[in-house]
Backbone as CSV, one residue per row, in Angstrom:
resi,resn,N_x,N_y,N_z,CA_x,CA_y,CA_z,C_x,C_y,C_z
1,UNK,82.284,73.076,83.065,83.500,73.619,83.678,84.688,73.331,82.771
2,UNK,85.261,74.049,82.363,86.852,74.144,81.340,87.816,72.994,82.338
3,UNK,88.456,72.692,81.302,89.307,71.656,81.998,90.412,72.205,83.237
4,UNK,90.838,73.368,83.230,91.777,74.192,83.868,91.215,75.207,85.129
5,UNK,89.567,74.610,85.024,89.628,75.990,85.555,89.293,74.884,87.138
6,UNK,89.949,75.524,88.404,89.600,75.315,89.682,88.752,75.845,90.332
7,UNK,88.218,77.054,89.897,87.302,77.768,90.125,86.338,78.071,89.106
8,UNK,84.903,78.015,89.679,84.059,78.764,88.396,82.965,79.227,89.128
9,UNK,83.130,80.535,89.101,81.579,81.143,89.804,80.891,81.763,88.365
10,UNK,79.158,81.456,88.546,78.387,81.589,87.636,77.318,82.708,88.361
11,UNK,77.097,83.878,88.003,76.132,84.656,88.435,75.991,84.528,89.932
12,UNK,76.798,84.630,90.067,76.502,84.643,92.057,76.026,86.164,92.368
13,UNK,74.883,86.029,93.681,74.681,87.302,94.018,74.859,86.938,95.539
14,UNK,74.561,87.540,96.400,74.521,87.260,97.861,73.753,88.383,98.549
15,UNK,72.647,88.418,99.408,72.090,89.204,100.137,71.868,88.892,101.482
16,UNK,72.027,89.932,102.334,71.990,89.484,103.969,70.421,89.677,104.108
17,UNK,69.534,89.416,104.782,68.247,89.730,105.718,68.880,90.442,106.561
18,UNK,68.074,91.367,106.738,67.955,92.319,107.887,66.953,93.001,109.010
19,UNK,66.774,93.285,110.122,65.428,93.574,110.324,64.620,94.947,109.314
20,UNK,65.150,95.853,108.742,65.131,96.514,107.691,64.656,96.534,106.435
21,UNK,65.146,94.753,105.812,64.988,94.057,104.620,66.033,93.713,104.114
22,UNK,66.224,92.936,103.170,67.299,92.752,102.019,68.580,93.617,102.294
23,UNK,69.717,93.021,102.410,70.968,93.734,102.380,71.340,93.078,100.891
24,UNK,71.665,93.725,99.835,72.680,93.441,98.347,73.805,93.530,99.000
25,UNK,74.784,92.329,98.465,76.156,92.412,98.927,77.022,92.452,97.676
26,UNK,76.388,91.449,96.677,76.829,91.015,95.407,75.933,90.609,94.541
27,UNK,76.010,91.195,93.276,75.872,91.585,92.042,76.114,90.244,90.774
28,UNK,75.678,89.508,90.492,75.804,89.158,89.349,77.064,88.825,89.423
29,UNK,77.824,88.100,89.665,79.544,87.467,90.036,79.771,86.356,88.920
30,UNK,80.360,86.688,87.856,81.035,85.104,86.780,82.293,85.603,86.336
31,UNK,83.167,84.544,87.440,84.490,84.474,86.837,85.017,82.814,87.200
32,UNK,85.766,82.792,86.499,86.973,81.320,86.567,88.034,81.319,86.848
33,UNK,88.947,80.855,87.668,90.170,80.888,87.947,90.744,79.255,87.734
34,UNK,91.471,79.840,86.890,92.502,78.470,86.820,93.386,77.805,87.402
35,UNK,93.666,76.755,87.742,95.031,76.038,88.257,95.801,76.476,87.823
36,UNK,96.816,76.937,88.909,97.867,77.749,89.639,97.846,78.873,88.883
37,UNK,96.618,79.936,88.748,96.785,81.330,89.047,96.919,82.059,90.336
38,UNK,97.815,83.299,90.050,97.975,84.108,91.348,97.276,84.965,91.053
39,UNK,96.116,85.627,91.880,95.302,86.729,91.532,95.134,87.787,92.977
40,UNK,94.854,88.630,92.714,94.686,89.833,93.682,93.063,89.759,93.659
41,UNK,92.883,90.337,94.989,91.491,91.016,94.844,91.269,92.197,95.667
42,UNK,90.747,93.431,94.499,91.105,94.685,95.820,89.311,95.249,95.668
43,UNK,89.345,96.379,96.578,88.203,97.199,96.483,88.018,97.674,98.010
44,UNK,87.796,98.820,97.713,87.228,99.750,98.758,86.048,98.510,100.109
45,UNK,86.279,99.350,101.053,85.365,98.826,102.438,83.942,98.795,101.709
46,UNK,83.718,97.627,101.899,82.303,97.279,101.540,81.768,97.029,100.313
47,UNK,82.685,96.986,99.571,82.722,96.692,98.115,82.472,95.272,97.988
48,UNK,82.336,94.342,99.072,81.901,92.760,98.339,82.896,91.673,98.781
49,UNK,84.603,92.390,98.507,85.399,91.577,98.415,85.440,90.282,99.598
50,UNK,85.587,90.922,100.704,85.162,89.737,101.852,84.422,88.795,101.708
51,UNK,82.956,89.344,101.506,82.085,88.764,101.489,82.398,87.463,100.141
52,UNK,83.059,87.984,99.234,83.319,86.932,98.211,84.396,85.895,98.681
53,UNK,85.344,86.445,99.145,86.153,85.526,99.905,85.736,84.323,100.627
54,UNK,85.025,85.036,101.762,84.555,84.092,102.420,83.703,82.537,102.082
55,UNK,82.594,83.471,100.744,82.333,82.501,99.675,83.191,81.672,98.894
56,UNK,84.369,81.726,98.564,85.401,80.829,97.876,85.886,79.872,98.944
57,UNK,86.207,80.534,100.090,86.286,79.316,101.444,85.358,78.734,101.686
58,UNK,84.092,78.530,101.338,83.356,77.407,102.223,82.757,77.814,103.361
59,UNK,83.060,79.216,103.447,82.525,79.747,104.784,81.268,80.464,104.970
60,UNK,80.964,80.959,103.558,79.202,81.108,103.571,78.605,80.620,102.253
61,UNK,77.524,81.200,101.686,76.866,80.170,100.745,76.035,81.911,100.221
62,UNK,76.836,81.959,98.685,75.113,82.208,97.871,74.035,82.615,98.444
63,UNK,73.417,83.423,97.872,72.159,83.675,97.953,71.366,82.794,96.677
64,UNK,72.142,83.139,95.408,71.941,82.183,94.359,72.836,82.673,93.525
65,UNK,72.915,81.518,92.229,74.109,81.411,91.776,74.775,80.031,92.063
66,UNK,75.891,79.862,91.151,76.827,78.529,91.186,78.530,78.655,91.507
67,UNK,78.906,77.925,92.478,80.191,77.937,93.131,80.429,76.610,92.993
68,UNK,81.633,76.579,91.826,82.309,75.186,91.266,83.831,75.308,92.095
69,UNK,84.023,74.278,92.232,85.478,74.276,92.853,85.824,72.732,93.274
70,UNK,86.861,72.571,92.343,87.758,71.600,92.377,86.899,70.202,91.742
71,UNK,85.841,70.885,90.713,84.625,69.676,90.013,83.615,69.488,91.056
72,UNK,83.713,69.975,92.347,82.232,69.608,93.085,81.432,71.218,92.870
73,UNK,80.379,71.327,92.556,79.016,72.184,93.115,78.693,72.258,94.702
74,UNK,79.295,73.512,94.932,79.704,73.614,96.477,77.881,73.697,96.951
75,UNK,77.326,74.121,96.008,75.894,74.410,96.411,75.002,72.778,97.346
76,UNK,75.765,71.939,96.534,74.866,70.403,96.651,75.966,69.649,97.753
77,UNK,76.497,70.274,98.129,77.136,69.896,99.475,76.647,69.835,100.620
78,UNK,76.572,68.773,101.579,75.676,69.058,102.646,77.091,69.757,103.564
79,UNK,76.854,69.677,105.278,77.966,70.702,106.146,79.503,69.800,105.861
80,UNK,79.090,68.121,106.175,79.961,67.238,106.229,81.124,67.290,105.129
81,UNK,80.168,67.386,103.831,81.108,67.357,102.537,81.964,68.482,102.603
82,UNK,81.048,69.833,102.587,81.727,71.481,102.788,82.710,71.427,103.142
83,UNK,82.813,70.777,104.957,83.940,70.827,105.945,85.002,69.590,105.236
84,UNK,84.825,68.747,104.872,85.888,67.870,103.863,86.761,68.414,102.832
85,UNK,85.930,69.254,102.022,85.953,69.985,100.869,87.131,71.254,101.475
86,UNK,86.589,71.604,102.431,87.948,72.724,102.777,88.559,72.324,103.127
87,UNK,88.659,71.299,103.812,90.057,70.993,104.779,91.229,69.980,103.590
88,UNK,90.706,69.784,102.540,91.708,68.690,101.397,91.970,69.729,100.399
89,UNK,91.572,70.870,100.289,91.366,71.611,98.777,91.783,72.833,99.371
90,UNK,91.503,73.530,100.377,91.779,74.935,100.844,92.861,75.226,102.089
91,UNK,93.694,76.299,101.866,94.346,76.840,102.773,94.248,78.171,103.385
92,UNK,94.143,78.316,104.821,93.914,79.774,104.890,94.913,80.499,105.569
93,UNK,94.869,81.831,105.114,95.948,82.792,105.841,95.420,84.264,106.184
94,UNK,95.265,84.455,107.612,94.623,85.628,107.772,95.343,86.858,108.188
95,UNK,95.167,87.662,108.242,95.687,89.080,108.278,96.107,88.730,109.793
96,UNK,94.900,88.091,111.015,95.332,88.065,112.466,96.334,87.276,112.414
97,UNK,97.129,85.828,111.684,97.624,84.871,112.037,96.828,83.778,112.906
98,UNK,95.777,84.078,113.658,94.581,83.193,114.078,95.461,81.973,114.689
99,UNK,96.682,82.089,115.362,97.587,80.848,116.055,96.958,80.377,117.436
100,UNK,96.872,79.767,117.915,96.495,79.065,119.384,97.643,79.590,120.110
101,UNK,96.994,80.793,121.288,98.921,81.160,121.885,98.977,80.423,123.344
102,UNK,98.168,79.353,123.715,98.961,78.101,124.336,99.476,77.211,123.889
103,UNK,99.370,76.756,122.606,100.309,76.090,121.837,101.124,76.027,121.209
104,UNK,102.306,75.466,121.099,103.818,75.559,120.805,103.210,75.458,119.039
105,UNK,104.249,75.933,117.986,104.619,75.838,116.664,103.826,74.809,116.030
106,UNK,104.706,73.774,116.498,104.198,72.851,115.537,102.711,72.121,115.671
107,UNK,102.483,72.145,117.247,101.119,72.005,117.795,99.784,72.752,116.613
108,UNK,100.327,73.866,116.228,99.543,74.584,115.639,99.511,74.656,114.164
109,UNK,100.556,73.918,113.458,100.674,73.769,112.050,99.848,72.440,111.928
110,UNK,99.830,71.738,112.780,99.460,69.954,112.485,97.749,70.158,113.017
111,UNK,97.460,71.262,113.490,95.855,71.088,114.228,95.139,71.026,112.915
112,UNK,94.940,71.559,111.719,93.885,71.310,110.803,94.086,69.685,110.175
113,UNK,95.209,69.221,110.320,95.758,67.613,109.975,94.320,66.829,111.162
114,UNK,94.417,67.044,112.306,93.788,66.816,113.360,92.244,66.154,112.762
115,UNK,91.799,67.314,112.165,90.388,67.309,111.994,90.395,66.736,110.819
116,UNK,91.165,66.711,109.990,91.380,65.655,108.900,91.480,64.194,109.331
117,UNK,91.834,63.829,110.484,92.070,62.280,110.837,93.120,61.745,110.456
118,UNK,94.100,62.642,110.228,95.524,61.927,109.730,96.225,61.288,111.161
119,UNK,96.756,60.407,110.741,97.515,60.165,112.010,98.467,60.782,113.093
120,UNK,98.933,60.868,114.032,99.760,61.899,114.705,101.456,61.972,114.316
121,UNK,101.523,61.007,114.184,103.292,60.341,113.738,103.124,61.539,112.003
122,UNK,102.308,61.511,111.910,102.024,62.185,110.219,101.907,63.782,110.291
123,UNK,101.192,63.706,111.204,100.698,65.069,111.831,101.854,65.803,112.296
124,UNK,102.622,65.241,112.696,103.866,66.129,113.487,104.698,66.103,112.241
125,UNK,104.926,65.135,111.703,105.817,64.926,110.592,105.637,66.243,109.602
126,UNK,104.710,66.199,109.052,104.443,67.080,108.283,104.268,68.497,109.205
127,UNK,104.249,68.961,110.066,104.219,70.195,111.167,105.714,70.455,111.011
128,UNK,106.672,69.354,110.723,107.967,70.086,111.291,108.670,70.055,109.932
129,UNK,108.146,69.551,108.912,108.359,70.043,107.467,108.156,71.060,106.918
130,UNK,107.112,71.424,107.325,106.462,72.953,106.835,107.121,74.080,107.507
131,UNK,107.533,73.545,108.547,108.229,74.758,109.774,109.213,74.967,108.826
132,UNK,110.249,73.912,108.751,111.544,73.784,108.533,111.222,74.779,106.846
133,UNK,110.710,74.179,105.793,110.092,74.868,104.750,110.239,76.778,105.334
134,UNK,109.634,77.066,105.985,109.658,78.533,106.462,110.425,78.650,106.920
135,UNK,111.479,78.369,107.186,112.886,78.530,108.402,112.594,78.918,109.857
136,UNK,111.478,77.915,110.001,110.997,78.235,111.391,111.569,77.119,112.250
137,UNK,112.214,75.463,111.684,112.252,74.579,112.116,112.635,74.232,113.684
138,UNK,113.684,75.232,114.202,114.570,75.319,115.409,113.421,75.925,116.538
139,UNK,112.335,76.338,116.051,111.295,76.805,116.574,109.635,76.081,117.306
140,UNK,110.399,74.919,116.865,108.830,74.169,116.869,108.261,73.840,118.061
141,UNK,108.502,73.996,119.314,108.607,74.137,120.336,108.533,75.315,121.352
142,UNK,108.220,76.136,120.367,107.607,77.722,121.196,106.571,77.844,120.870
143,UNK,106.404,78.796,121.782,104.851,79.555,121.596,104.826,80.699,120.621
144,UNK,103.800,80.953,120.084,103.873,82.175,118.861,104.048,83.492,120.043
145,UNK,103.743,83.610,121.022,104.321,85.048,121.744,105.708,84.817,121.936
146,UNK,106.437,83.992,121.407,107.909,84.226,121.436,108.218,84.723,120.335
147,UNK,107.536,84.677,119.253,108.528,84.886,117.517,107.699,86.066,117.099
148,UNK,108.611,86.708,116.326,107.888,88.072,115.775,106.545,88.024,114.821
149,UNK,105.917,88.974,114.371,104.690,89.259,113.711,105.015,88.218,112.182
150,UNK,106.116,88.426,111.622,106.939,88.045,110.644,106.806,86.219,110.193
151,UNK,107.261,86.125,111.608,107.669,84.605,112.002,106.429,83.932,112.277
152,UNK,105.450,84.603,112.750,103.460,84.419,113.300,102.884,83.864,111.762
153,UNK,103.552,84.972,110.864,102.553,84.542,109.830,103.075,83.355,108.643
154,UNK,104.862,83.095,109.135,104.835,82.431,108.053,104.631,80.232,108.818
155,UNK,104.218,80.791,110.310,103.666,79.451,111.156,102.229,79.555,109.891
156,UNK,101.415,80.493,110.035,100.263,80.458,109.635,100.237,80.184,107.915
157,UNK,101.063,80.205,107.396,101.103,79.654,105.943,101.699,78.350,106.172
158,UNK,102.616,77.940,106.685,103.062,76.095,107.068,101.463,76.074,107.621
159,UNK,100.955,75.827,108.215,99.787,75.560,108.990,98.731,75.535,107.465
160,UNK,98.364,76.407,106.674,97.862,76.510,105.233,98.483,75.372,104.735
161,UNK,99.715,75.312,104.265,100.569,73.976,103.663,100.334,72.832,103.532
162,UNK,100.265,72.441,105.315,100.096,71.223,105.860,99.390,70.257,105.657
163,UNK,97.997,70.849,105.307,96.774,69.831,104.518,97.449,69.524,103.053
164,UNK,98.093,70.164,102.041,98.343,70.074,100.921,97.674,70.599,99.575
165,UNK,97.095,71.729,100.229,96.160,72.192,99.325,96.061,72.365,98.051
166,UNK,94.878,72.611,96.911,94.916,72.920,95.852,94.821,74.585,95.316
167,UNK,94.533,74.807,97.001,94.161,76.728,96.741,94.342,77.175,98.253
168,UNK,95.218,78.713,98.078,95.333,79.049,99.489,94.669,80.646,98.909
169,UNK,93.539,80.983,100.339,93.192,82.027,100.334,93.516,83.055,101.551
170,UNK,94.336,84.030,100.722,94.802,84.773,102.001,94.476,86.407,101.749
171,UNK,93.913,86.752,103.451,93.072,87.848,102.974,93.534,88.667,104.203
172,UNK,94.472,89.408,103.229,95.123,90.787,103.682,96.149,89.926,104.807
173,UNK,96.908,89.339,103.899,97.852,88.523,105.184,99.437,89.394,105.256
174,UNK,99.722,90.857,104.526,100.698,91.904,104.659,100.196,92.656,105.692
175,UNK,98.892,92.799,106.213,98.141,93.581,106.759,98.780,94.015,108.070
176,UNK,99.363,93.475,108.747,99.769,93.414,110.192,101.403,93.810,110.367
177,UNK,101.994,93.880,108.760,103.560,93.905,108.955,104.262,94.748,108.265
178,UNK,105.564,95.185,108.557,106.422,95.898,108.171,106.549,95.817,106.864
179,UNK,107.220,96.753,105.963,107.387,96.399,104.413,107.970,95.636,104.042
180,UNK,109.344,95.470,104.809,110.266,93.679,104.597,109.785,92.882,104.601
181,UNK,109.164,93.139,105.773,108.508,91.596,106.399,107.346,91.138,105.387
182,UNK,106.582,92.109,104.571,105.984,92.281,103.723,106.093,91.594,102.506
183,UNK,107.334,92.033,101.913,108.185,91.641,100.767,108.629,89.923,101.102
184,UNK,108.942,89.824,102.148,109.404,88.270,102.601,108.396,87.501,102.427
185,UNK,106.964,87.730,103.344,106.000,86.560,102.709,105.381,86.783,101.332
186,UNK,105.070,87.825,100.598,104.917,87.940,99.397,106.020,86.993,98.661
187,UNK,106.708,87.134,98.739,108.170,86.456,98.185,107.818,84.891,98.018
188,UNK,107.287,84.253,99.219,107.111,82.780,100.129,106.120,82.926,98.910
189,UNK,104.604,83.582,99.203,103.268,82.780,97.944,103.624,83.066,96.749
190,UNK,104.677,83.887,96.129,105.074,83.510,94.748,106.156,82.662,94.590
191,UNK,106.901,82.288,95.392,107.020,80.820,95.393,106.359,80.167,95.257
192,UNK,105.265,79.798,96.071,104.536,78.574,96.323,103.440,78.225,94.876
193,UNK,102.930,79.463,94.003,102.874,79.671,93.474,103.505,79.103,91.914
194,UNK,104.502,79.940,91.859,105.232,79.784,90.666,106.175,78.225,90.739
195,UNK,106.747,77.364,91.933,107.297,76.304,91.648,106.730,74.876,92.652
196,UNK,105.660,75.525,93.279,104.734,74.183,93.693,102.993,73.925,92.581
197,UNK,102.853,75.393,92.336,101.585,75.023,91.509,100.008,75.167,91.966
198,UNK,100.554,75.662,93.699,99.617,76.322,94.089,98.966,77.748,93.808
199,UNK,97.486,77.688,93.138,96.340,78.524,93.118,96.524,79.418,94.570
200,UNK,97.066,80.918,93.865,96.752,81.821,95.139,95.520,82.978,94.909
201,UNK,94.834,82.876,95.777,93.738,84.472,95.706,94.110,84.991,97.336
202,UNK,94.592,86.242,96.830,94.560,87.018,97.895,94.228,88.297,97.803
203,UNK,93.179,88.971,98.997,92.657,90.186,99.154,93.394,91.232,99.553
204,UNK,94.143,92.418,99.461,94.608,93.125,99.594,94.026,94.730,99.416
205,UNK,94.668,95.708,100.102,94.587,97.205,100.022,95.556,97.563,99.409
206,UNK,96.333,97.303,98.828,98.057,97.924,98.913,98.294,97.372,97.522
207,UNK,98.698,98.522,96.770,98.340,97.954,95.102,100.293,97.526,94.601
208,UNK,100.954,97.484,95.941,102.445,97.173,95.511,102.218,95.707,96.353
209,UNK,101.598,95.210,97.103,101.551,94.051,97.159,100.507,93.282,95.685
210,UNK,99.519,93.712,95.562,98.998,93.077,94.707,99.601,92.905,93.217
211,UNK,100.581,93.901,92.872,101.995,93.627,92.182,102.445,92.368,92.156
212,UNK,102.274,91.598,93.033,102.777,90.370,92.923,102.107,89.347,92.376
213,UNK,101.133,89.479,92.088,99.655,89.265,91.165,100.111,88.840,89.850
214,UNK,99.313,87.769,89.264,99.220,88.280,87.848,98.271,88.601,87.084
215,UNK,97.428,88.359,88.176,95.477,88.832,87.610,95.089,89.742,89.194
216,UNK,94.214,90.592,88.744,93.881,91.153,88.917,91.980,91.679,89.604
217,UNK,91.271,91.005,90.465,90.272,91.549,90.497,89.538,92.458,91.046
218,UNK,89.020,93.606,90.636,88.715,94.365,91.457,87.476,94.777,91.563
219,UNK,86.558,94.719,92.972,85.142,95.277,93.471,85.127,96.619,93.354
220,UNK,83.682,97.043,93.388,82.679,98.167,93.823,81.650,97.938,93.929
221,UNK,81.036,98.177,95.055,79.843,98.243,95.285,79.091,96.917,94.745
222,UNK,79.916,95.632,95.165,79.211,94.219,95.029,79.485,93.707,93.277
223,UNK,80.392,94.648,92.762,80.154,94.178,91.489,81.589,94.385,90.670
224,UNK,81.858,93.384,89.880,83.656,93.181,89.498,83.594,94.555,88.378
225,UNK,84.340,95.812,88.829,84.395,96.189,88.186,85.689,96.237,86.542
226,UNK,86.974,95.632,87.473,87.968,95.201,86.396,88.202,93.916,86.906
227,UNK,88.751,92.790,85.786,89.483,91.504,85.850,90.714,91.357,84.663
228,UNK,91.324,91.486,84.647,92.506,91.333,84.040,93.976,91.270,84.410
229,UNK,95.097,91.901,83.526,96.224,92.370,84.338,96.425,93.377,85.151
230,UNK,97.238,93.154,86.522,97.587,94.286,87.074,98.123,95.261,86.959
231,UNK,99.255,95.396,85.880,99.510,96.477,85.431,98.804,97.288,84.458
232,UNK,97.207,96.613,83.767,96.311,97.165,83.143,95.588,97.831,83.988
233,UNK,95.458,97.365,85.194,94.694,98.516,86.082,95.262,100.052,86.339
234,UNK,96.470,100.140,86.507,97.130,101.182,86.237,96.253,102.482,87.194
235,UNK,95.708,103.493,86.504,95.280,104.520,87.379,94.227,104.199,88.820
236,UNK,93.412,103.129,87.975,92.615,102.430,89.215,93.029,102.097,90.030
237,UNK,94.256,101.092,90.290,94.837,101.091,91.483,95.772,101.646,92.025
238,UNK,96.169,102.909,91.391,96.917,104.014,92.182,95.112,104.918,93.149
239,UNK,94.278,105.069,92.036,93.027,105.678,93.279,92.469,104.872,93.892
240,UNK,92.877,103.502,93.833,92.007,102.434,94.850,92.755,102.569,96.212
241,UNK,94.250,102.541,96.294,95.313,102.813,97.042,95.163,104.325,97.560
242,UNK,94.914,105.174,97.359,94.935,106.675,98.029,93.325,106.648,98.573
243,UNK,93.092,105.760,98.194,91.400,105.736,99.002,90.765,104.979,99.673
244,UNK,91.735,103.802,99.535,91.135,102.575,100.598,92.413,102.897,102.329
């Protein structure tokens, strides 16, 4: 593994069973991502990308192949380590916002602290830092059906924050919002990004969000067809965009 790199997938493929047989999901997968790159990942429905995602979270496993991240071999992990391994190293941000809507703000930024075993005095502490961080602070005490779609998702990036991660994966987290509102949290992960040093991969449809990128990856049919710059993709993601 290169000294820089936080990521290193080696020939990964992934196949589902089916009553049918064999589902191919992914193809032969080797790439590296370095500490604090911002990268995109686009491709048409069913092109892989999820399914790879989900693989960079900890949330499924290979068929075969090697998934390096953060110097451990996610492969030789038993559930215990996995679930350690995400909760100190990974942040997530989903397109739903995925908030608890009986629980107030900060209740819900400090719950992955929870399962970490941090203390509560710590737990809140850091809940109303991250708020305040998003200009949510005056807020910490509502419920997410009080604050807009806007305000939902940037609880759900403090909530990402809160552990202190080395990588936040957010997949299709413009998905749900207006173009401002759009531009505003785009705005927030190239911040977080460019002057904390956080590693972003995020999945997207929308080739003016992935603009905010500085790498670029893009699926078909289980298999990377470009990795580079985003503005080298150029015609590809003007027809990835009129077709996804």
């Amino acid at each position: 593994m290169t000294a820089d790199a936080l990521i290193q997938i080696s020939h990964l493929e992934k196949q589902y069973e089916t009553a049918a047989g064999p589902v191919p999901v992914l193809h032969d997968i080797s790439l590296n991502i370095a500490s604090g790159e911002f990268v995109a990942i686009m491709g048409p429905s069913g092109s892989g990308k999820s399914t790879f995602m989900n693989i960079l979270g900890c949330l499924d496993v290979p068929t075969s192949g090697q998934y390096i991240l953060q110097g451990s071999d996610v492969g030789m992990l038993d559930g215990d380590a996995l679930a350690k391994l995400r909760n100190q190293v990974i942040g997530f941000v989903f397109q739903g916002f995925n908030l608890l809507p009986r629980a107030n703000l900060e209740t819900n930024v400090a719950l992955p602290l929870l399962y970490a075993r941090v203390d509560k005095a710590e737990r809140l502490q850091r809940a109303r830092h991250y708020l305040n961080e998003m200009g949510l602070g005056k807020y910490c005490k509502s419920l997410p059906s009080n604050i807009s779609g806007g305000q939902q998702q940037r609880v759900a990036i403090a909530r990402a924050l809160a552990g202190k991660p080395s990588l936040i994966l957010a997949d299709e987290p413009t998905g749900n919002l207006d173009t401002q509102t759009s531009r505003e949290i785009m705005d927030i992960f190239t911040r977080l990004n460019t002057e904390e040093g956080i590693t972003i991969v995020l999945v997207t449809h929308e080739p003016d969000i992935a603009h905010y990128a500085k790498r670029l990856v893009r699926f078909v049919d289980g298999r990377i067809v470009h990795d580079g710059g985003v503005e080298a993709a150029g015609e590809e993601m003007a027809h990835q965009g009129a077709t996804c």
